[in-house]
N, CA and C atoms as an extended XYZ file, in Angstrom:
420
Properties=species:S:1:pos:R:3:atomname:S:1:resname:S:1:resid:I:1 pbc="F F F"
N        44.490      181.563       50.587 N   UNK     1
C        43.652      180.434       50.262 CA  UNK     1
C        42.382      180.882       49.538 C   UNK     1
N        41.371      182.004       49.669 N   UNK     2
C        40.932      182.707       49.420 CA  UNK     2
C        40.880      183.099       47.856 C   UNK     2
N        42.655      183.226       47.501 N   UNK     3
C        42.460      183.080       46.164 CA  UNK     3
C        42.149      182.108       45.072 C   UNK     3
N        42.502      180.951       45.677 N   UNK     4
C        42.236      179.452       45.674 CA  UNK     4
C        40.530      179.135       45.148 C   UNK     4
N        40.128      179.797       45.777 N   UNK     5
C        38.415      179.098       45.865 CA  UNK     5
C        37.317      179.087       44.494 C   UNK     5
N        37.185      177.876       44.336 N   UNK     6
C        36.777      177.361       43.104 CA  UNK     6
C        35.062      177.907       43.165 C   UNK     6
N        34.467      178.722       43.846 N   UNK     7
C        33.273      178.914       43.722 CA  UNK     7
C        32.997      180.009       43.040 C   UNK     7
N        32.410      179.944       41.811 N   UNK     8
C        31.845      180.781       40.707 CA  UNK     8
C        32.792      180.778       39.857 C   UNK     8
N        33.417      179.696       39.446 N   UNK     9
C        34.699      179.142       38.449 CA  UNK     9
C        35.793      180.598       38.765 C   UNK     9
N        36.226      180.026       39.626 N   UNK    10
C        37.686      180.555       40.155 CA  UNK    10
C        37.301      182.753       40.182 C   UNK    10
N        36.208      182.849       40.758 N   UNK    11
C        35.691      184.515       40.662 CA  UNK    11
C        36.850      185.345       41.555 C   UNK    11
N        37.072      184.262       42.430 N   UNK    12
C        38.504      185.558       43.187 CA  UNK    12
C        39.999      185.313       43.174 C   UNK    12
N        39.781      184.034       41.892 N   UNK    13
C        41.269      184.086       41.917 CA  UNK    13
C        42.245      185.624       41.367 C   UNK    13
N        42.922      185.877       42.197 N   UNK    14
C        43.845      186.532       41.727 CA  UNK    14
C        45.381      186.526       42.145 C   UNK    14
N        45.948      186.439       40.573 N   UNK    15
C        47.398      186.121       40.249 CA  UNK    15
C        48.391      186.944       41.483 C   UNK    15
N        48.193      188.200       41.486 N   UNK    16
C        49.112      189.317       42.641 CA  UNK    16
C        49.223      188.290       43.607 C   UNK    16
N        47.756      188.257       44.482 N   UNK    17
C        48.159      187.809       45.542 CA  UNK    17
C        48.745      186.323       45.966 C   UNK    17
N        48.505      185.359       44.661 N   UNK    18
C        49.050      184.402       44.778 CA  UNK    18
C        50.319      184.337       44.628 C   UNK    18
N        51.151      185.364       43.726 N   UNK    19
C        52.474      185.511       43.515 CA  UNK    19
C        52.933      185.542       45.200 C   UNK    19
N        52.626      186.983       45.381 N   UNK    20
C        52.723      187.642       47.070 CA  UNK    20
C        52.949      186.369       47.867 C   UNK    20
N        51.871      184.906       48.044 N   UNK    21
C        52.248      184.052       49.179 CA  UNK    21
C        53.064      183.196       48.665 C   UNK    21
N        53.435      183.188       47.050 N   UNK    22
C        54.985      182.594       46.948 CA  UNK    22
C        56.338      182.884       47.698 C   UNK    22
N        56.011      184.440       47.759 N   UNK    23
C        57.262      184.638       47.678 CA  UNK    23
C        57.606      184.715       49.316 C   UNK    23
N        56.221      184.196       50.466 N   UNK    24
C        56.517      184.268       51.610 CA  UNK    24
C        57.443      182.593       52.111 C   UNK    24
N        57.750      181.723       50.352 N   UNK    25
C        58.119      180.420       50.510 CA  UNK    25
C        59.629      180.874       50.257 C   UNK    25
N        60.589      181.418       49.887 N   UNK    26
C        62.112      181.242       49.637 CA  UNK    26
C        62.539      180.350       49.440 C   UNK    26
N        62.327      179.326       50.140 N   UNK    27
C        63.027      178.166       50.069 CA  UNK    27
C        61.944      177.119       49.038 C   UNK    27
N        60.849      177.309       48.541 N   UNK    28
C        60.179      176.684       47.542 CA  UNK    28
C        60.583      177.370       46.314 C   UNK    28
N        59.764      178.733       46.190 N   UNK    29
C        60.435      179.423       45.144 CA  UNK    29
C        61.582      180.046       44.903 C   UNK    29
N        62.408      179.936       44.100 N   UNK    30
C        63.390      180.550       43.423 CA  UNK    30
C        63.035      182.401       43.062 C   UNK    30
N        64.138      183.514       42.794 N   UNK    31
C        63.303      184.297       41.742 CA  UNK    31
C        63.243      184.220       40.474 C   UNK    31
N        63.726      183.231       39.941 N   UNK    32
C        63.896      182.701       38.587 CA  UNK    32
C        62.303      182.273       38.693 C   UNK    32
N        62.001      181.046       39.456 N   UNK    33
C        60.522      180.738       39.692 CA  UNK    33
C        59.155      181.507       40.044 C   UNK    33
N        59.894      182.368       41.030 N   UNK    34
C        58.620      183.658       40.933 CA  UNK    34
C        58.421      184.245       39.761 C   UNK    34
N        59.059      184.418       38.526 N   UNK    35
C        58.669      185.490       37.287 CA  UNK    35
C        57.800      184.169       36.731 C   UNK    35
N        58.290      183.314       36.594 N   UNK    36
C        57.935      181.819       35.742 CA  UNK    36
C        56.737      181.809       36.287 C   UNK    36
N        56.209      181.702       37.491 N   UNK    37
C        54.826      181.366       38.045 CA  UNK    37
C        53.614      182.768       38.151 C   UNK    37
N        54.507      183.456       37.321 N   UNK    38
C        53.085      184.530       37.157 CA  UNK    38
C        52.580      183.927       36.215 C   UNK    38
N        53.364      183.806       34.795 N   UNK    39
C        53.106      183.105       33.520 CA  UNK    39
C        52.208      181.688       33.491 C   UNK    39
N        52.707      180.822       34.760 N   UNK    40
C        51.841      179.697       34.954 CA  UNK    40
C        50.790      179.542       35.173 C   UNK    40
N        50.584      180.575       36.130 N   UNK    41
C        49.154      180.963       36.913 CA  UNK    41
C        48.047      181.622       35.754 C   UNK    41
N        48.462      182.240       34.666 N   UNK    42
C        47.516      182.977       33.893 CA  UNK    42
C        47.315      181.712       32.906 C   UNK    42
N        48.181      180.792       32.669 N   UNK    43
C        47.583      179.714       31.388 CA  UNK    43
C        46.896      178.710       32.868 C   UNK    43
N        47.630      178.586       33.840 N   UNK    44
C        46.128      178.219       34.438 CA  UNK    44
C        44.734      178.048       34.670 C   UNK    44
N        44.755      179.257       34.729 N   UNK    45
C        43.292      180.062       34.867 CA  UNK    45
C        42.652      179.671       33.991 C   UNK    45
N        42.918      179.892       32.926 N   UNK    46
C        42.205      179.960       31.692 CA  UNK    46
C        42.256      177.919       31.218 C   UNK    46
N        43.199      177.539       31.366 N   UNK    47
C        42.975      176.144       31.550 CA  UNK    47
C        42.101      175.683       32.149 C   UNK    47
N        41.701      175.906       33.521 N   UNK    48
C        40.931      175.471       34.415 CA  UNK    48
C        39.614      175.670       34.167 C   UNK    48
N        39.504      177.270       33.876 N   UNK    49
C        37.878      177.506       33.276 CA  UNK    49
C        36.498      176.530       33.205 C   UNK    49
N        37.471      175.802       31.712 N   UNK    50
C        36.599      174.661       30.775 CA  UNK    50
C        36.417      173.441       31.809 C   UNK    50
N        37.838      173.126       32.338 N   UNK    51
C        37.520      171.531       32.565 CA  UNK    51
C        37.515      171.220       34.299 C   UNK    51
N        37.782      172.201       34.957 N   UNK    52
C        37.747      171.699       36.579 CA  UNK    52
C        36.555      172.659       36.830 C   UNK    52
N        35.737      173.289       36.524 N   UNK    53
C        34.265      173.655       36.651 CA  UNK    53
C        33.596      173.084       37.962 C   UNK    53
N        33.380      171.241       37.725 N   UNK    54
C        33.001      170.417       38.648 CA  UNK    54
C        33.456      170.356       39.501 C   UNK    54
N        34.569      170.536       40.091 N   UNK    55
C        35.323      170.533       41.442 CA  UNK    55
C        35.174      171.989       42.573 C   UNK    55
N        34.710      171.291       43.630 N   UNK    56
C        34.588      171.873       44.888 CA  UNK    56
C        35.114      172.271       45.831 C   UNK    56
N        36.508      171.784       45.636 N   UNK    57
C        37.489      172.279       46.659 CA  UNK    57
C        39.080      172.088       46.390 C   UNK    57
N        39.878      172.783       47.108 N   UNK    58
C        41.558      172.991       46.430 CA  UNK    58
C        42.152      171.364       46.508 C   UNK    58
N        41.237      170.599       47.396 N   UNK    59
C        41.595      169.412       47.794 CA  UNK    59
C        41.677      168.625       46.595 C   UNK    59
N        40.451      168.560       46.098 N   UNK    60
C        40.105      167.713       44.554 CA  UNK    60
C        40.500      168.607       43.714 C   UNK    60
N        40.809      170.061       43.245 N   UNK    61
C        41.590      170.566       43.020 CA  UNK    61
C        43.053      170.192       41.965 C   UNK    61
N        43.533      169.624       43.539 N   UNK    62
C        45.309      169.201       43.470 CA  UNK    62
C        45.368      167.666       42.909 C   UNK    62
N        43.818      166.828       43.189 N   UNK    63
C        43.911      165.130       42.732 CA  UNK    63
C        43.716      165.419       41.238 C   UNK    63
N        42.697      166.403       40.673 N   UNK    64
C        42.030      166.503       39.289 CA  UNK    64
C        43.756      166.938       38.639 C   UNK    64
N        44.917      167.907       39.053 N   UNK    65
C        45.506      168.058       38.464 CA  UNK    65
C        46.464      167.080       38.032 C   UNK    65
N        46.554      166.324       39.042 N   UNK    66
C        47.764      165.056       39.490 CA  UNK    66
C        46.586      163.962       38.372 C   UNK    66
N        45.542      163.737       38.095 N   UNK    67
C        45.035      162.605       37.391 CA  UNK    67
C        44.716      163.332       35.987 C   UNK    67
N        45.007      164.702       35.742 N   UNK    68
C        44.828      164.850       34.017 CA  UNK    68
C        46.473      165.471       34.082 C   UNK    68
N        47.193      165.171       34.593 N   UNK    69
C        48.812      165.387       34.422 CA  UNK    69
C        49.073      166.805       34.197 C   UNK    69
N        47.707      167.542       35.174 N   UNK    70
C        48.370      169.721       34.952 CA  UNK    70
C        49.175      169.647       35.718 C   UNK    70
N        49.712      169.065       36.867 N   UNK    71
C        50.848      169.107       37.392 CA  UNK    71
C        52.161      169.153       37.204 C   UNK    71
N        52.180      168.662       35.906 N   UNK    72
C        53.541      168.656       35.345 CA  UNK    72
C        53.582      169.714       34.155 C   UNK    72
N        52.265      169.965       33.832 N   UNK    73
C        51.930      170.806       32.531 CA  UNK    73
C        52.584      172.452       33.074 C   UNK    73
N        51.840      172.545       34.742 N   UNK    74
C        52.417      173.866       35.435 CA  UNK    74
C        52.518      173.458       37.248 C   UNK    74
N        54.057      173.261       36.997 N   UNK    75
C        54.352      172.300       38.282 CA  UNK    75
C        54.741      173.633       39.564 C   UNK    75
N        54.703      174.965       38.916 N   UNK    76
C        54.992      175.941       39.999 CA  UNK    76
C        53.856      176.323       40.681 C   UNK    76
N        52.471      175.597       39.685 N   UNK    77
C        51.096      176.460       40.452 CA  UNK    77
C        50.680      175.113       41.039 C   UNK    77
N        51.494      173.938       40.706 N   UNK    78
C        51.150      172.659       41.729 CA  UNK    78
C        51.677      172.821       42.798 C   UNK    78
N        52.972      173.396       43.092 N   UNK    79
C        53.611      173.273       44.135 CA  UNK    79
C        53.263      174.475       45.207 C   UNK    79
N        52.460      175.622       44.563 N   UNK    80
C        51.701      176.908       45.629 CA  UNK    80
C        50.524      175.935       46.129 C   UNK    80
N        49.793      175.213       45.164 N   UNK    81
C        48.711      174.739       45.735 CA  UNK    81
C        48.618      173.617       46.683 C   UNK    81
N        49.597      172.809       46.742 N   UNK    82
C        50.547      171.906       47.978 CA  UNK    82
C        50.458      172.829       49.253 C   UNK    82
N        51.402      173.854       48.911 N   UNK    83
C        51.809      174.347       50.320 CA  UNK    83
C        50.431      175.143       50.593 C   UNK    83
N        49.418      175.302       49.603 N   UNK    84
C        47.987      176.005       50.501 CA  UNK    84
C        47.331      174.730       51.242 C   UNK    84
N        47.550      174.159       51.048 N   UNK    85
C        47.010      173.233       51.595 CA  UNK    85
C        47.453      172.533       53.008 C   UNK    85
N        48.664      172.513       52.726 N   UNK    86
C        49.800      172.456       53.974 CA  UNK    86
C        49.578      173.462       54.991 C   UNK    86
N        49.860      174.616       54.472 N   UNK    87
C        49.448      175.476       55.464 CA  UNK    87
C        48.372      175.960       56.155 C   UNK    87
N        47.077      175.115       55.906 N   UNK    88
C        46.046      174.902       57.167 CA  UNK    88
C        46.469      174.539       57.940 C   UNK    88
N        46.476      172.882       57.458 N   UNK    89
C        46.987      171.927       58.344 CA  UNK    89
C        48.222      172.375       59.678 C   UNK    89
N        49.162      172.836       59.149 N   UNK    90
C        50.610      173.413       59.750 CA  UNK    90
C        49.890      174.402       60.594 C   UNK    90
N        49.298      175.443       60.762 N   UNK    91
C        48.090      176.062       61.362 CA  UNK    91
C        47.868      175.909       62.658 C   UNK    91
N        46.849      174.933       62.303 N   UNK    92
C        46.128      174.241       63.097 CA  UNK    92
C        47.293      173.224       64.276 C   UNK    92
N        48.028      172.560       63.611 N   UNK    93
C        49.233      172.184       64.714 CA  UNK    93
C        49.656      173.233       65.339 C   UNK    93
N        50.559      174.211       64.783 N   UNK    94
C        50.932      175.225       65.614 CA  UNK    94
C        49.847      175.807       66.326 C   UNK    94
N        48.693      176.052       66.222 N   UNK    95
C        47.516      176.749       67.610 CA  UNK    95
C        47.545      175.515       68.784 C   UNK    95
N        47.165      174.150       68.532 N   UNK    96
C        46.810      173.157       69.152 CA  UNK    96
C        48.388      173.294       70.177 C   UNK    96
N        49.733      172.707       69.600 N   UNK    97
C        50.600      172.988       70.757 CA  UNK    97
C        50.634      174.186       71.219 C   UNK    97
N        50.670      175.772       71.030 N   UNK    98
C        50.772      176.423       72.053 CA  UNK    98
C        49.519      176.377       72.808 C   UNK    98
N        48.218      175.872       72.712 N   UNK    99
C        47.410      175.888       73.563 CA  UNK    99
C        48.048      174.712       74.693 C   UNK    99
N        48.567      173.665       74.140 N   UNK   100
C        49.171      172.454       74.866 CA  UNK   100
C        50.325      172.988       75.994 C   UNK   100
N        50.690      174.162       75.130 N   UNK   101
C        52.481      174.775       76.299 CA  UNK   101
C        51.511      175.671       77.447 C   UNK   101
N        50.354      176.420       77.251 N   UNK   102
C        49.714      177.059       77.950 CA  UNK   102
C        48.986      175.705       79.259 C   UNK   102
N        48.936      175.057       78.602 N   UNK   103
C        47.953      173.870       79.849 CA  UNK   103
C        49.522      173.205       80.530 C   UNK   103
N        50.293      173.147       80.212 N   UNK   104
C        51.584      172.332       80.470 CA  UNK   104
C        52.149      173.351       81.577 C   UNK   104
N        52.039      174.489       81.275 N   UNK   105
C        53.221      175.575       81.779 CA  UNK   105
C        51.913      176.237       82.679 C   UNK   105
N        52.451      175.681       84.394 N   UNK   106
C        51.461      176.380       84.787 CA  UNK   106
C        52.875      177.529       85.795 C   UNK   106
N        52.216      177.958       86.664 N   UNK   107
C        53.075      178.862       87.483 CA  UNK   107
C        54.270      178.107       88.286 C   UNK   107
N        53.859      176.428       88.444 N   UNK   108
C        54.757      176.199       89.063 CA  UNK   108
C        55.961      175.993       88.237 C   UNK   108
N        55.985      175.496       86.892 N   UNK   109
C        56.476      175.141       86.199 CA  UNK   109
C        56.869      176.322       85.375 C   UNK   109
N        56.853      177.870       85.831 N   UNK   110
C        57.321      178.468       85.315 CA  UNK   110
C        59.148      178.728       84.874 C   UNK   110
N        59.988      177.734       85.808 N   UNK   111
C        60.897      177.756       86.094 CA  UNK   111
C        61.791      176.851       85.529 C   UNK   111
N        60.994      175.790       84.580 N   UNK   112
C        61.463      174.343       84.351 CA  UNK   112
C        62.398      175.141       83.122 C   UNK   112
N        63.665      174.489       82.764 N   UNK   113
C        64.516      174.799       81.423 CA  UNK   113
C        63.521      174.166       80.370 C   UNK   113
N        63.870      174.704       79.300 N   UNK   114
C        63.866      174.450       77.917 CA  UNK   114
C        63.132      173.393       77.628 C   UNK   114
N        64.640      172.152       77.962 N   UNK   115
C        64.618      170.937       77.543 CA  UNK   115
C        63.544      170.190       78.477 C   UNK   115
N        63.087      169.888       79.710 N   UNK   116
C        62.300      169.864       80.657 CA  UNK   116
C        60.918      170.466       79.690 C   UNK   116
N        60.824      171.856       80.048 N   UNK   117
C        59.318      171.765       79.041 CA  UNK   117
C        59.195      171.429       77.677 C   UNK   117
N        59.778      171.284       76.862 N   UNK   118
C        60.329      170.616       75.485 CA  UNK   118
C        59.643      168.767       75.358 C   UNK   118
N        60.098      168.272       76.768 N   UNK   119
C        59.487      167.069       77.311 CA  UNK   119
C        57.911      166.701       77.467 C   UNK   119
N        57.767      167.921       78.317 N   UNK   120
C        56.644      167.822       79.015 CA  UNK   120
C        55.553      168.035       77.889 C   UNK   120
N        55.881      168.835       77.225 N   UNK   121
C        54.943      169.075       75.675 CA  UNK   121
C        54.832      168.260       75.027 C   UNK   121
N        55.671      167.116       74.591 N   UNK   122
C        55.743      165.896       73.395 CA  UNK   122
C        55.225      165.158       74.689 C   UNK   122
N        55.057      165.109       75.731 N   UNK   123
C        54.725      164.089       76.547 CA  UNK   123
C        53.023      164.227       76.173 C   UNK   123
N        52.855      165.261       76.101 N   UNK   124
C        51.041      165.523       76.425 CA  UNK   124
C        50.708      166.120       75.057 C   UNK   124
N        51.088      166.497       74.064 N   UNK   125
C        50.812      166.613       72.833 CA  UNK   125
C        50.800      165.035       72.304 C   UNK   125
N        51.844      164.343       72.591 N   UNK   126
C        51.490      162.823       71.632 CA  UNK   126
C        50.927      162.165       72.460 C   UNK   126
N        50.098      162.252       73.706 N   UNK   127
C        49.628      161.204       74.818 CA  UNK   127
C        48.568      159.877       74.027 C   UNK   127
N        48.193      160.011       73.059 N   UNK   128
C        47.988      159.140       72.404 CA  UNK   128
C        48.525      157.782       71.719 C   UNK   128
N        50.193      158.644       71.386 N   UNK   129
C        51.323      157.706       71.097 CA  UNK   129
C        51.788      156.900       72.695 C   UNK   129
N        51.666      157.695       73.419 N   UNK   130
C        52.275      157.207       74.877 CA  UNK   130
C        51.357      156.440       75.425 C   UNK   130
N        50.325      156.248       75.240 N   UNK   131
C        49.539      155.700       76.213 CA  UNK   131
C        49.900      153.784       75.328 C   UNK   131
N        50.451      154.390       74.545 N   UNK   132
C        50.464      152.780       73.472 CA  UNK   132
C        51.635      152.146       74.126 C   UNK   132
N        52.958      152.967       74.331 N   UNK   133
C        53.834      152.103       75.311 CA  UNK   133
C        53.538      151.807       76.495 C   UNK   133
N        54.714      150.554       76.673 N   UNK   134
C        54.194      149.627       77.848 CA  UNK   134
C        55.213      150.294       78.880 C   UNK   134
N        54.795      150.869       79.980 N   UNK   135
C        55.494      151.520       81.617 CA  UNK   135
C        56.435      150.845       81.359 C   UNK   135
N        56.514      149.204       81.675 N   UNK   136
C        58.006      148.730       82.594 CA  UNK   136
C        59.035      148.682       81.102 C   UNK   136
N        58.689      148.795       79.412 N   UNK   137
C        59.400      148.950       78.729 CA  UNK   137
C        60.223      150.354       78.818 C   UNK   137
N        59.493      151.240       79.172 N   UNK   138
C        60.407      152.940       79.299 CA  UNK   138
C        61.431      152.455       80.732 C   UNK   138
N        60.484      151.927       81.668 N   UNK   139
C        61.772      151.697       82.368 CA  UNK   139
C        63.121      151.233       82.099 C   UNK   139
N        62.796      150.288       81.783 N   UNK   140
C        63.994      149.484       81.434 CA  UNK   140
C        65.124      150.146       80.567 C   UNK   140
């Protein structure tokens, strides 16, 4: 993400390592697409220079590309900059439930199967969604 960061007009972007967290996608990139998105990334750069200057973050970033149509101009450095973005987010879920399996799973419950704590986790990870259904409807 790091390479990402628009402060001092793109000063640490660099191409290597952005290739590098492509290729931790397989199932996004192709290797036909990994050679293609070195090439993208350098008319990028130099695209970006002049006209996304004003922008502050990968967030506005990804809207500035999607509203002057660079997205389609270089749709392999749209689709790294998607999944940087994704992958905070995705992050941050994955820390939040295993902190949730750690409060769920105490000693007594060391014993429960799978499917049992599998439960007990969507029970108290979505308790927000649950508290919206009505008791005697689950009964029923």
């Amino acid at each position: 993400m790091a390479c990402l960061n628009l402060i001092n007009s793109f000063a640490a972007f660099d191409k290597q390592k952005l290739s590098r967290l492509a290729q931790f996608y397989p199932r996004d990139f192709s290797a036909i697409e990994l050679s293609m998105l070195e090439d993208q990334l350098q008319n990028y750069i130099i695209d970006m220079h002049s006209e996304f200057v004003e922008l502050k973050n990968i967030g506005n970033l990804a809207v500035k590309m999607v509203v002057t149509k660079r997205d389609k101009v270089n749709p392999l450095v749209y689709r790294l900059l998607t999944l940087a973005l994704i992958l905070s987010v995705a992050t941050a879920t994955v820390e939040r439930t295993f902190s949730a399996m750690n409060i769920v799973k105490t000693q007594l419950h060391n014993r429960m199967g799978d499917q049992w704590m599998n439960d007990c986790l969507i029970a108290y990870i979505e308790k927000d969604l649950l508290d919206k259904l009505d008791n005697k409807l689950i009964m029923d």
